[in-house]
C-alpha positions as CSV (number, residue, x, y, z in Angstrom):
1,X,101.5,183.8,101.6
2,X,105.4,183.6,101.9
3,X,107.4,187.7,102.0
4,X,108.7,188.7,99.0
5,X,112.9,188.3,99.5
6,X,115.6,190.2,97.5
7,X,117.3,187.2,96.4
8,X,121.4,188.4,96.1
9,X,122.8,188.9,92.7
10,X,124.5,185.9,91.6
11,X,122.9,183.2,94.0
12,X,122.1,180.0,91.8
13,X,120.2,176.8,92.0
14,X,121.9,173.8,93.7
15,X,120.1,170.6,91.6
16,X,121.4,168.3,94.3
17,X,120.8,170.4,97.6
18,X,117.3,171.5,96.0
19,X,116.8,167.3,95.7
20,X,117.6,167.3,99.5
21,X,115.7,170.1,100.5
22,X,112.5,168.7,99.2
23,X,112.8,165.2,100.0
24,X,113.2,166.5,103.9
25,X,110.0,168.3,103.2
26,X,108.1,165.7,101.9
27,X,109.3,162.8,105.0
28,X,108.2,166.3,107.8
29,X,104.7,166.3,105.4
30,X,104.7,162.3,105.6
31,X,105.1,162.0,109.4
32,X,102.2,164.7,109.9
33,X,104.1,167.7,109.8
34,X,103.9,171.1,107.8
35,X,99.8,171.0,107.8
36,X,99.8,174.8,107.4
37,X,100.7,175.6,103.5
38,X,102.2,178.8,104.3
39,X,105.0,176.6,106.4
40,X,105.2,174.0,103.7
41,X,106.5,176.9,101.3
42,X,108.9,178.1,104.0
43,X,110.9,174.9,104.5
44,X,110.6,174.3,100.7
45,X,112.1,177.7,99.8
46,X,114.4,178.7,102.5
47,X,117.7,176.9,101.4
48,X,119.7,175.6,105.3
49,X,122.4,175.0,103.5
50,X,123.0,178.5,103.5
51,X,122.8,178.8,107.3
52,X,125.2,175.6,108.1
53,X,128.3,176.2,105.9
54,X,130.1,174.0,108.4
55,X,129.0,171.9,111.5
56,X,130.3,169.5,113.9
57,X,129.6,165.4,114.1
58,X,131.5,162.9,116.8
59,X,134.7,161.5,115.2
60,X,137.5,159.8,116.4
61,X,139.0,161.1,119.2
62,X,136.4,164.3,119.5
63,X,134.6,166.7,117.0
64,X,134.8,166.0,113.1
65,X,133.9,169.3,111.0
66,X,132.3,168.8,107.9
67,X,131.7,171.9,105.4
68,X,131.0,172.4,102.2
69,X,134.0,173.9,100.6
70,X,135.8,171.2,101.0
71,X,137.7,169.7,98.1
72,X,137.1,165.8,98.8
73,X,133.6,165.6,96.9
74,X,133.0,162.3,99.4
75,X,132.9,164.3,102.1
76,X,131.0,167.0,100.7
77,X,128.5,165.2,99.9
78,X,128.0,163.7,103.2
79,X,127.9,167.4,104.2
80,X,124.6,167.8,102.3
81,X,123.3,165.2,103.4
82,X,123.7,166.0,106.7
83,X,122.2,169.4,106.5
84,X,119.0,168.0,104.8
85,X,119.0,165.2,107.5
86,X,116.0,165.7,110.0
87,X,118.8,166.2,112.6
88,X,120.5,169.3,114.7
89,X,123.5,170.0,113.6
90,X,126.5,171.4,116.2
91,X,127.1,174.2,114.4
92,X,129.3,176.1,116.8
93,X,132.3,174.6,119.4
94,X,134.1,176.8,122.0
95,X,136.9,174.3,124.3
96,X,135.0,171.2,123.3
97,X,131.1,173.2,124.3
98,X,128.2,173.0,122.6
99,X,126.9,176.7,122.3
100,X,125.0,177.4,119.0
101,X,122.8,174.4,117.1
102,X,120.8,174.5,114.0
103,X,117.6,172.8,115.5
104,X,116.1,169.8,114.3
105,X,113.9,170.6,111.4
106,X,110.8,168.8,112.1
107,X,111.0,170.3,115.9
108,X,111.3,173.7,114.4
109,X,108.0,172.7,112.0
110,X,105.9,171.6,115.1
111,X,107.3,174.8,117.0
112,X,106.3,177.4,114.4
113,X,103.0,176.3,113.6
114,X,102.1,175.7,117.1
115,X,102.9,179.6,117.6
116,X,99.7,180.1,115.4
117,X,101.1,183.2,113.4
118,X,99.0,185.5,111.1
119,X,99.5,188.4,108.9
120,X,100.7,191.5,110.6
121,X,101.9,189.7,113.5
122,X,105.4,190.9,114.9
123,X,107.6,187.8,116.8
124,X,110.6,188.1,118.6
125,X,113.2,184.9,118.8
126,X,115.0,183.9,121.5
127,X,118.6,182.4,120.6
128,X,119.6,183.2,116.8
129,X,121.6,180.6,116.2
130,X,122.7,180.2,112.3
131,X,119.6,182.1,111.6
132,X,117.5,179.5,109.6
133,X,114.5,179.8,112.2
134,X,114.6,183.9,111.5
135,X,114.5,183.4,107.8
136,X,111.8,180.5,107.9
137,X,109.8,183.3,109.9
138,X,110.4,186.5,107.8
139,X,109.8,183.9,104.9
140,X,106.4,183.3,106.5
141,X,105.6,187.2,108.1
142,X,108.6,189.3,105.9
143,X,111.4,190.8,107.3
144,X,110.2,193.7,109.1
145,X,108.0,191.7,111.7
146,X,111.0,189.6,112.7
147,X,113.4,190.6,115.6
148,X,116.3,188.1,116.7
149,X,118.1,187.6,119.9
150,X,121.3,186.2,120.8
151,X,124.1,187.3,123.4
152,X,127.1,186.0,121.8
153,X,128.0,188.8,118.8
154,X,130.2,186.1,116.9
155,X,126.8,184.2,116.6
156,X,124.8,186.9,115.9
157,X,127.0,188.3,113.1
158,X,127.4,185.4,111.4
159,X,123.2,185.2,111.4
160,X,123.3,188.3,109.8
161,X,125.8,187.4,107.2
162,X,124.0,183.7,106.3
163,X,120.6,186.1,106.3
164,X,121.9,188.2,103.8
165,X,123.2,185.2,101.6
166,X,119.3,184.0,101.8
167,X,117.9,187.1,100.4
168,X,116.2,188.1,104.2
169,X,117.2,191.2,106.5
170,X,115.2,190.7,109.7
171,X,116.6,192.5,112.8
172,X,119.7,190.7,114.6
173,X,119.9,192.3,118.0
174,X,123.0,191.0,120.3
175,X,122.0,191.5,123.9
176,X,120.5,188.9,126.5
177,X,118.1,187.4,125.5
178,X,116.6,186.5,128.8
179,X,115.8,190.5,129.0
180,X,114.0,190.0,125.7
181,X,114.3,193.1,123.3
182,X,112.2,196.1,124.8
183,X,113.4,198.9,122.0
184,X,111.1,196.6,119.1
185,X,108.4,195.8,121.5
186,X,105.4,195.1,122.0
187,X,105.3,191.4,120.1
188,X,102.6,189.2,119.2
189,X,104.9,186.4,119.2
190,X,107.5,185.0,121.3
191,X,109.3,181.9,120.8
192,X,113.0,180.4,122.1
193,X,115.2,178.2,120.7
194,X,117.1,177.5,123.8
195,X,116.0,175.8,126.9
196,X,115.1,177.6,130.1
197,X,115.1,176.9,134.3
198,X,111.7,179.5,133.8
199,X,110.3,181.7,131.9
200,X,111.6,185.3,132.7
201,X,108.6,188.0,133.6
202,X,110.3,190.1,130.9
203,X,108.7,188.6,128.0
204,X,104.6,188.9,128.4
205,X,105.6,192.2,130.1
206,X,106.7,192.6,126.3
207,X,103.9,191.3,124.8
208,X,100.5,192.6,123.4
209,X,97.4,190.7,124.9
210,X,96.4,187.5,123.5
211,X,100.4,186.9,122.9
212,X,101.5,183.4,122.8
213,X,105.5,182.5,124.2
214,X,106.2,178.9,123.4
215,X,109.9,177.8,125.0
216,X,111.6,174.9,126.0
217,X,111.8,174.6,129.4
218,X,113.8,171.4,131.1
219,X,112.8,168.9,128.7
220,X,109.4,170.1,127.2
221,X,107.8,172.9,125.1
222,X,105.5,175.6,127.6
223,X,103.1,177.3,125.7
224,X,101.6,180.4,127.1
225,X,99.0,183.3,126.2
226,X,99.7,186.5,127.6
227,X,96.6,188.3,129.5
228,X,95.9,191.9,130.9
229,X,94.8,192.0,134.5
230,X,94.7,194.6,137.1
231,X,98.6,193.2,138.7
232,X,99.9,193.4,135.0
233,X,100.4,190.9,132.7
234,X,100.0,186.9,132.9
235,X,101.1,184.1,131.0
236,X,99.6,180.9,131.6
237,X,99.2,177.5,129.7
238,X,100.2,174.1,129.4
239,X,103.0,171.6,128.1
240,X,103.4,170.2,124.5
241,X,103.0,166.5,124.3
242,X,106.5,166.4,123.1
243,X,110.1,166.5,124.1
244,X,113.0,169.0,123.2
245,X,116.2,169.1,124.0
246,X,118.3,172.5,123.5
247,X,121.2,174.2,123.8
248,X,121.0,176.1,127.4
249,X,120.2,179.4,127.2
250,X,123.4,181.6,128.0
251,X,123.0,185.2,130.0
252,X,125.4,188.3,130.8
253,X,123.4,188.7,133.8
254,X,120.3,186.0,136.0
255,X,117.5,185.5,134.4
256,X,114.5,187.9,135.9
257,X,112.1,186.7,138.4
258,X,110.1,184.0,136.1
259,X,106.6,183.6,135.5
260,X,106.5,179.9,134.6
261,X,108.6,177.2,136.0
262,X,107.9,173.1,134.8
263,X,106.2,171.3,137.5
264,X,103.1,168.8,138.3
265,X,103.8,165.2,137.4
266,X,102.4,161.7,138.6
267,X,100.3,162.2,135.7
268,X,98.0,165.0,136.8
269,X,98.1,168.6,136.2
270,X,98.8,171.2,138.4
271,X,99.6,175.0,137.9
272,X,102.6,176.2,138.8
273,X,103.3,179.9,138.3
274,X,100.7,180.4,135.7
275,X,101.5,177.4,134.2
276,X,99.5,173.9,133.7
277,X,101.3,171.0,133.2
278,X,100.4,168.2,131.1
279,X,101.7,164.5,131.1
């Protein structure tokens, strides 16, 4: 069920980083991930090598870079390795900050299949990182039912570019992402790759009926499905049984009023703003 991609002219099979790619997919399958074929074939095909030329690990005395170009073979290959780890990868530093990851790929697996996509839906992402999580989508639902959101335009230029490399043209907006993206609205799909304080009003008010937003907020995942009622729309829902940890979401402006913030605890569940949490 995977979209057809215009692969680029002169793009040729890596034997060692198809190797890696594969063996990644086959520990995700192993430890109960990637039950839905269609996302078996998307982690299989889409190559994240392509997405991390270059990323950051803790060295002596700060960051280490590792990329691929580089001429000591040792340390290229500890590159690959790297990217077909089941890790994040720091894939962008600003004055010794953490602001753009390539998420852990078993994470993203659990994250994408519990958004419960179909044919003909249209999803929106929040926080475009590298791109890989926009071209494991418009693998899945083609390019055309894909929008991407990030406010930093270095970030999202450099998506665009690592897109294009992959064979897949979804749309790259730069803007806030905390606004969501009203000019490609209304979505059947929202899911964000950066953690929240709340959920901002803006997105089910963006949504079609029977939408589901799944986002990190503090330390978990909210999912919600967006209703119609007589006040406008509401989200409610419940918490994943399983932490995340992402980069922050980053905004040119505060978030709008939120429809969700975490709360309950002690073990029970208790709504707050629409949304149920479970421990």
């Amino acid at each position: 069920m995977g979209a057809h991609r215009e692969v680029p002219a002169g793009t040729g099979s890596d034997p060692e980083a198809d190797e890696a790619r594969h063996t990644l997919v086959r520990n995700i399958v192993a430890r109960g991930g990637l039950t839905d074929p269609a996302w078996r074939a998307a982690f299989e095909e889409v190559e994240r090598h392509l997405f991390v030329p270059y990323y950051y690990v803790h060295g002596i005395g700060g960051y280490e870079r590792l990329w691929g170009e580089d001429p000591d073979p040792v340390r290229r290959r500890r590159w690959l390795r790297g990217v077909y780890g089941d890790e994040a990868l720091a894939t962008r530093m600003r004055d010794g900050e953490l602001i753009s990851s390539s998420s852990q790929p078993s994470l993203m697996a659990l994250m994408l299949e519990a958004l419960e996509v179909r044919d003909g839906h249209t999803v929106l992402e929040i926080g475009t990182g590298p791109g890989y999580n926009a071209a494991l989508l418009s693998h899945r639902l083609g390019d055309a039912a894909v929008t991407s959101v990030d406010l930093d335009p270095e970030i999202t230029e450099s998506a665009r570019t690592h897109l294009a490399a992959a064979g897949y043209r979804p749309t790259v907006v730069t803007g806030d992402g905390a606004r969501g993206c009203p000019q490609r609205a209304p979505y059947d799909r929202i899911i964000a790759t950066c953690t929240l304080p709340s959920v901002p009003s803006a997105w089910p008010e963006q949504c079609t009926p029977g939408a589901l937003i799944l986002a990190p907020v503090a330390t978990g995942l909210v999912l919600l499905e967006v209703r119609a009622t007589a006040y406008g729309p509401r989200a409610e829902g419940h918490f994943l049984h399983t932490p995340a940890y992402f980069v922050p979401l980053r905004g040119a402006s505060p978030l709008p009023e939120p429809i969700a913030r975490p709360g309950g605890g002690g073990g029970g569940g208790g709504w707050v703003g629409g949304v149920k949490s479970v421990e």
